[in-house]
C-alpha positions as CSV (number, residue, x, y, z in Angstrom):
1,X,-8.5,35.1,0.1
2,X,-5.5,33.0,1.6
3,X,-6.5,29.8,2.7
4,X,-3.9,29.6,5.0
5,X,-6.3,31.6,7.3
6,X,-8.8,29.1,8.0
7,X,-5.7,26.3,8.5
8,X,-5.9,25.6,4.4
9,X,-9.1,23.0,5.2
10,X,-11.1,25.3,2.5
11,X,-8.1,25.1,-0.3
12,X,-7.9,22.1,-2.1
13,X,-11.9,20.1,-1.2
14,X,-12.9,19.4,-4.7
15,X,-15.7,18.0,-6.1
16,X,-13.8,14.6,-5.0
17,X,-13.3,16.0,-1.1
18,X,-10.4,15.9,0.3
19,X,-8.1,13.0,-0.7
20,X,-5.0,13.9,1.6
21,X,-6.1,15.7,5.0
22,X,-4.1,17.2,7.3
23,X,-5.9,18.3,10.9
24,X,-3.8,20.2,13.4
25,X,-1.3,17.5,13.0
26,X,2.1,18.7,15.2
27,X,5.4,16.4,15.2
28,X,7.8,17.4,18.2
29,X,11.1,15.8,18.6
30,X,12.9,15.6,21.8
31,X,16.6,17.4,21.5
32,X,19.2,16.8,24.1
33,X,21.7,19.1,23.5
34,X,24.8,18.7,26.0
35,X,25.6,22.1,28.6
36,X,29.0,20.9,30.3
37,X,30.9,17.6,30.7
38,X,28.6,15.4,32.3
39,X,25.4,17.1,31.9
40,X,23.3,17.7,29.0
41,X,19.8,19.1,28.4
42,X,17.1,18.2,26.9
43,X,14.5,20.4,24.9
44,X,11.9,20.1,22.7
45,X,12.0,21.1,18.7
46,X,8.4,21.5,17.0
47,X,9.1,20.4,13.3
48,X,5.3,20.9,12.5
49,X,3.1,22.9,14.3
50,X,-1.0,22.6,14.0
51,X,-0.8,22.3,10.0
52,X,-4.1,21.6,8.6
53,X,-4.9,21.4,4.7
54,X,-6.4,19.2,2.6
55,X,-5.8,17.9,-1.3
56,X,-8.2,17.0,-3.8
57,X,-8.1,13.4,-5.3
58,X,-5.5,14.6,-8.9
59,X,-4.7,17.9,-7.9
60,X,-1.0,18.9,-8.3
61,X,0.6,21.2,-5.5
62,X,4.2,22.5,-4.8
63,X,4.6,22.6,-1.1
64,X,7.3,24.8,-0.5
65,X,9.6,26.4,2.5
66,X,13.1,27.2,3.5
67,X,15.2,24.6,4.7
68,X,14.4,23.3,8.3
69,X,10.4,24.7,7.6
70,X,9.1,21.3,8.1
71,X,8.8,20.1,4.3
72,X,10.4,16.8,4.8
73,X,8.7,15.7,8.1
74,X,5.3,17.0,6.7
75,X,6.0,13.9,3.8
76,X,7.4,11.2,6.6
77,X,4.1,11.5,7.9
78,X,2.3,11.4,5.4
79,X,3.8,8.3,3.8
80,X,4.3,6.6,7.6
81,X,7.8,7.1,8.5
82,X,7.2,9.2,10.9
83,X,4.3,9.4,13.6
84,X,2.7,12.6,14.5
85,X,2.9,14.1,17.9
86,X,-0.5,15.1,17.9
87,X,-3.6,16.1,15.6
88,X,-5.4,14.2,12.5
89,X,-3.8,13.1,9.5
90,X,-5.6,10.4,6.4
91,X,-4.3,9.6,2.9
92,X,-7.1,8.2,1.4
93,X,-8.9,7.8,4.3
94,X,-5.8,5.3,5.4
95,X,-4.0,6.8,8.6
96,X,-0.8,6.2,7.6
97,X,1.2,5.5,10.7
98,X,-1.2,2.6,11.3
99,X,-1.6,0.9,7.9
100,X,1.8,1.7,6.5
101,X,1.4,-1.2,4.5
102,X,-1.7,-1.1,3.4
103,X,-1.3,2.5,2.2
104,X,2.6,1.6,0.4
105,X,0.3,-0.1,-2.2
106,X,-1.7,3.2,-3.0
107,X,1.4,5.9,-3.0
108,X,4.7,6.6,-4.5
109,X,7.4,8.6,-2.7
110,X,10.7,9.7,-4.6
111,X,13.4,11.5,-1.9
112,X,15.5,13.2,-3.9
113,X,18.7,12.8,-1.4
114,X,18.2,9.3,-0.8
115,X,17.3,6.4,-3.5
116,X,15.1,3.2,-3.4
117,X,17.0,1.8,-5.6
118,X,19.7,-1.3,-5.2
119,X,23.1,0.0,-4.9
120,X,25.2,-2.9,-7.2
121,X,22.2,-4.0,-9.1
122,X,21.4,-3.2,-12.3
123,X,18.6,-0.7,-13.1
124,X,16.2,-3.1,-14.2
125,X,17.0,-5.6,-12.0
126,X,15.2,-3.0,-9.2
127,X,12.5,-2.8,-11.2
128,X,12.3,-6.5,-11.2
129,X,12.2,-6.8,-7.6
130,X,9.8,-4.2,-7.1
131,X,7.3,-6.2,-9.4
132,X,7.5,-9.2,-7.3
133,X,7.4,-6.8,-3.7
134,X,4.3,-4.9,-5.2
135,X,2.4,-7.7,-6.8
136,X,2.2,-5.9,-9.7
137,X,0.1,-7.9,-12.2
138,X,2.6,-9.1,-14.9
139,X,1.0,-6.8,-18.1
140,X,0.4,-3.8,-15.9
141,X,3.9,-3.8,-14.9
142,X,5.1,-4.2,-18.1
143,X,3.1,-1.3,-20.1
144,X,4.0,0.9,-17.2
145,X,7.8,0.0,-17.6
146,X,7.9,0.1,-21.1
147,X,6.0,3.8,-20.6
148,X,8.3,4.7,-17.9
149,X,11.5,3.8,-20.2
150,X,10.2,5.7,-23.0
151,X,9.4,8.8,-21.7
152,X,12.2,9.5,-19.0
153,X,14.5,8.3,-21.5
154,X,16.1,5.2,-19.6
155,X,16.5,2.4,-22.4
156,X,20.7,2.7,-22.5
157,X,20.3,2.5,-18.6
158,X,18.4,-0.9,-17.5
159,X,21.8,-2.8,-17.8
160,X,23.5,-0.5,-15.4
161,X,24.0,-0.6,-12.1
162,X,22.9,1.9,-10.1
163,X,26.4,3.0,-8.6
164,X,27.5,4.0,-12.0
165,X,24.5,6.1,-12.8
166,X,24.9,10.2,-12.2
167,X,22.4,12.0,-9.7
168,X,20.1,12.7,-12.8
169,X,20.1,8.9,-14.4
170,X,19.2,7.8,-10.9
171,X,16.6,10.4,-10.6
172,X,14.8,9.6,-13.5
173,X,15.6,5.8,-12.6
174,X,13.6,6.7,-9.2
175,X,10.9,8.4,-10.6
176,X,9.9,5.8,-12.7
177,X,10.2,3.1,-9.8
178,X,7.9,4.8,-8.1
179,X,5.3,4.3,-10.4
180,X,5.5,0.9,-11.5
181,X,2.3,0.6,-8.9
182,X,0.3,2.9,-10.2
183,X,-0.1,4.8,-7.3
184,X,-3.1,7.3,-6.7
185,X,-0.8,9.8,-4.7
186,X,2.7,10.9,-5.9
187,X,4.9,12.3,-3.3
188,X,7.9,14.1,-4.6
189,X,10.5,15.7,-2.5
190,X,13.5,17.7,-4.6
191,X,13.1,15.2,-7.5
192,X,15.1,17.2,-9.8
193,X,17.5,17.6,-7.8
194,X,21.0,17.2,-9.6
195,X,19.0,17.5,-13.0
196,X,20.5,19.2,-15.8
197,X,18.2,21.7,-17.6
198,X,17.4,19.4,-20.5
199,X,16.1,16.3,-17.7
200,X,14.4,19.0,-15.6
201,X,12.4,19.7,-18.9
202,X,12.0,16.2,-19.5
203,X,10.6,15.2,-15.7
204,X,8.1,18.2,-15.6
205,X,6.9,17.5,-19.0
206,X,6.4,13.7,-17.6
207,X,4.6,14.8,-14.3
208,X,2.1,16.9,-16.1
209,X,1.6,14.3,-18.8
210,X,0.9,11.7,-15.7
211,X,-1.3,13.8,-14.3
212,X,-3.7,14.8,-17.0
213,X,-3.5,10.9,-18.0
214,X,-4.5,9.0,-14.8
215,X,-5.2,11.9,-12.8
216,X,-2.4,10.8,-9.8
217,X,-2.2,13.7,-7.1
218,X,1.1,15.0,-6.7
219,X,2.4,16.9,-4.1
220,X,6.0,18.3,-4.7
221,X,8.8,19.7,-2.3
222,X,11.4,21.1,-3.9
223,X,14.0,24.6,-4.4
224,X,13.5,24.7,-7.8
225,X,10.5,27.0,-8.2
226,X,10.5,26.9,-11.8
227,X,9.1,23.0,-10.9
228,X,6.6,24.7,-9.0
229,X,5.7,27.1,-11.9
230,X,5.9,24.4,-14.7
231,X,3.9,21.5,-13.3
232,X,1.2,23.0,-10.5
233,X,-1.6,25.3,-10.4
234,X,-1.1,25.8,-6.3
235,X,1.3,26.4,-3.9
236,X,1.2,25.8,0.1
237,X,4.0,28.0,1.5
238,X,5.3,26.3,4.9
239,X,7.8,28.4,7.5
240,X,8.7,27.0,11.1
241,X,5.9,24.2,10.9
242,X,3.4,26.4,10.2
243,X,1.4,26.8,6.7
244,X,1.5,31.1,5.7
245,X,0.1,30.5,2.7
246,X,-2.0,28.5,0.5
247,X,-3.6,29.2,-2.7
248,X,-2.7,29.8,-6.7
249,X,0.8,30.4,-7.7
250,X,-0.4,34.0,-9.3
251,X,-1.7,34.9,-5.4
252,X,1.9,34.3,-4.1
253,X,2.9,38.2,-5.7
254,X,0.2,39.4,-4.0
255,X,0.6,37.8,-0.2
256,X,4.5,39.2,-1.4
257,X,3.5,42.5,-2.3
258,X,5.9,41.6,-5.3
259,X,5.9,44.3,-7.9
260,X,6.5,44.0,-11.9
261,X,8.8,45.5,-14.1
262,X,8.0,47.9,-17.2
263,X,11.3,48.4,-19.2
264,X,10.6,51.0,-21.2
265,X,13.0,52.2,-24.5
266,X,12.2,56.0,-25.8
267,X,12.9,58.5,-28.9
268,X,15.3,60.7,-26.3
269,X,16.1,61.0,-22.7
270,X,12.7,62.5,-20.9
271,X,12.2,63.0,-17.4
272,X,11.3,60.1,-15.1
273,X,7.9,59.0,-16.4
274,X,5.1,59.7,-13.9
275,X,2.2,57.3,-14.0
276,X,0.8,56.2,-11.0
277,X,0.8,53.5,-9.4
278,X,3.6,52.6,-11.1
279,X,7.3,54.4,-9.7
280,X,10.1,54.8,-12.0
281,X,13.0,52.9,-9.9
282,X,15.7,53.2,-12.1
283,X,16.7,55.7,-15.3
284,X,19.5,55.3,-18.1
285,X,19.9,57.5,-20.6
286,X,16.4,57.0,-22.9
287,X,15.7,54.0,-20.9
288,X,13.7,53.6,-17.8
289,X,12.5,51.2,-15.6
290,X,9.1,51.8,-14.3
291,X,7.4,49.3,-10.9
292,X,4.1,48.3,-10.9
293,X,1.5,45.9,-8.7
294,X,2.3,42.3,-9.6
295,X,-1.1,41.8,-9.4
296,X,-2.2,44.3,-11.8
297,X,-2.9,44.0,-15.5
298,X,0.1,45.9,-17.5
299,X,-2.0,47.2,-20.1
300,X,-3.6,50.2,-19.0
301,X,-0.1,51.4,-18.3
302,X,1.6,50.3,-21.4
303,X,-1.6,52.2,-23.0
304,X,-1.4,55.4,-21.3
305,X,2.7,55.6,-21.5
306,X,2.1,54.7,-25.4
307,X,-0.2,57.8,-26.2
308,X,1.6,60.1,-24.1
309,X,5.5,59.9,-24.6
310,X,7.8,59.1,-28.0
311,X,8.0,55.1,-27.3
312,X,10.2,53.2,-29.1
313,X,10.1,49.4,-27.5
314,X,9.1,48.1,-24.5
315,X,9.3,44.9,-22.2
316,X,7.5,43.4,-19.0
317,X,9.7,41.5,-16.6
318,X,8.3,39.2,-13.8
319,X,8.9,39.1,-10.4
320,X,11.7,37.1,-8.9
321,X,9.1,34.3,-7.0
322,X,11.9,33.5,-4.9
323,X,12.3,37.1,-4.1
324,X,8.6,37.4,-2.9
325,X,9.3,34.3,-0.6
326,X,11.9,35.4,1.0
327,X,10.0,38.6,1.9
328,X,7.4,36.8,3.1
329,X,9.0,34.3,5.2
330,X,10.9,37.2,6.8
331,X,7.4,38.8,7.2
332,X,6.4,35.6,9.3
333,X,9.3,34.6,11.3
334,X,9.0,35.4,15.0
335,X,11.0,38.2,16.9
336,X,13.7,37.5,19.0
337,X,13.5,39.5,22.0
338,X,16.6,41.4,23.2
């Protein structure tokens, strides 16, 4: 069932309840938007609209949308930047808006587009003044450097200044300020950004390890769904404010209506295979592609297409995730009237 029915409350209440919770929180912001030389109007944009999940204490979830769904204001809020316009919103049963401070101490935030990093410093000297801004007992700081430096690879770095880094060294060099603190809750918004495929490897790897370690909850924003695939067992699905799915990654074909792809090598040129449900979509020569339910095992297929026609080799290919997405946002997004 997709939780995103119920407002997502039901997804995510562990054994630990609900660590972040989200109640019909909106955030409008007032637009003026000028209509002639002198005169302007102003309107109101709904960024979030009566979004409502929660997160168990160590889960890990992708929180995904197009651009403009709301993504970036959902984390403002839930870090304190930002204020909602309405509705219920607790991190660890801190409200964030109100104890902003208080709450800095328990979560770490990494924006991919922007750094909290110092400019003209050298790496480590951020990482020196986040020690003393943190309070971050001297040996606790230091074992979570030194496992920081080891793992996302940032030894040749400390004596550099940021400037000089490129958008992957500084990612890294982010990631890891963030957790000098030890924070219970990891926001991450586009975080390998910029990455090449080797660092990419190198940050999921680190996030899963971090997780399974000291059990920090992590809730990740990004376009890079092979993050999503890689480093969390759900996704929440967000399109103009609004949450239009929530659940496990494998249910995200299904909400799609995605399909699967049996590629399928014979003896000679046949006729287009018929095996329902599957379709054959495309033929060349002795080769055909055959379409099938995402959602479906490819066994009984690959069984009955085995015993019944000259087979020489055969391959599965998995849906495009982005693909299934797209059709869904287009599914969801409202209709202009004429």
């Amino acid at each position: 069932m997709n939780a995103a029915a119920d407002g997502g409350r039901t997804a995510g209440a562990g054994a630990g309840g609900g660590f972040i919770e989200l109640d019909r929180v909106e955030k409008v912001f007032a637009v003026r938007r000028r209509t002639g030389l002198l005169r302007s109007e102003r309107r109101e944009v709904r960024a979030v609209d009566a979004l409502s999940f929660t997160v168990a204490r160590g889960e890990m979830v992708g929180y995904i949308g197009p651009n403009g769904a709301g993504k970036s204001t959902t984390v403002k809020m839930l870090t304190g930047i930002l204020t909602p316009s309405g509705g219920r919103l607790r991190v660890a049963g801190i409200d964030p808006a109100r104890e902003r401070t208080r709450l800095a101490q328990r979560i770490g935030v990494v924006f991919g587009q922007r750094t909290t990093l110092w400019w003209d410093l050298p790496l480590i000297d951020s990482y020196r003044l986040m020690h003393r801004m943190y309070r971050i007992p001297r040996a606790r700081y230091r074992e979570n450097l030194d496992r920081c430096v080891e793992l996302l690879e940032l030894g040749d770095l400390l004596d550099v200044p940021v400037r000089q880094l490129s958008l992957g060294q500084r990612m890294r060099g982010d990631i890891a300020a963030a957790l000098l603190h030890d924070p219970e809750v990891l926001y991450l918004d586009e975080p390998t950004i910029g990455l090449d495929v080797v660092s990419k490897a190198r940050v999921r790897e680190f996030l899963r390890d971090l997780n399974a370690e000291r059990g920090t909850t992590v809730l990740l924003t990004t376009h890079d769904l092979q993050d999503i695939e890689q480093v969390c067992s759900r996704v929440m699905v967000i399109d103009h404010g609004r949450l239009v799915y929530d659940g496990p990654l494998a249910g995200l074909h299904e909400a799609g209506g995605s399909e699967r792809v049996l590629v399928v090598d014979l003896e000679r040129e046949l006729p287009p295979i018929e095996a329902p449900p599957a379709r054959v979509v495309r033929v060349e020569g002795p080769r055909q592609w055959l379409a099938f339910p995402a959602a479906q095992s490819a066994a009984p297929l690959v069984a009955r297409i085995a015993a019944e026609h000259p087979l020489v080799d055969l391959s599965v290919r998995e849906p495009d995730i982005e693909a299934v997405i797209a059709r869904m946002y287009a599914a969801t997004a409202p209709v202009t009237p004429p």
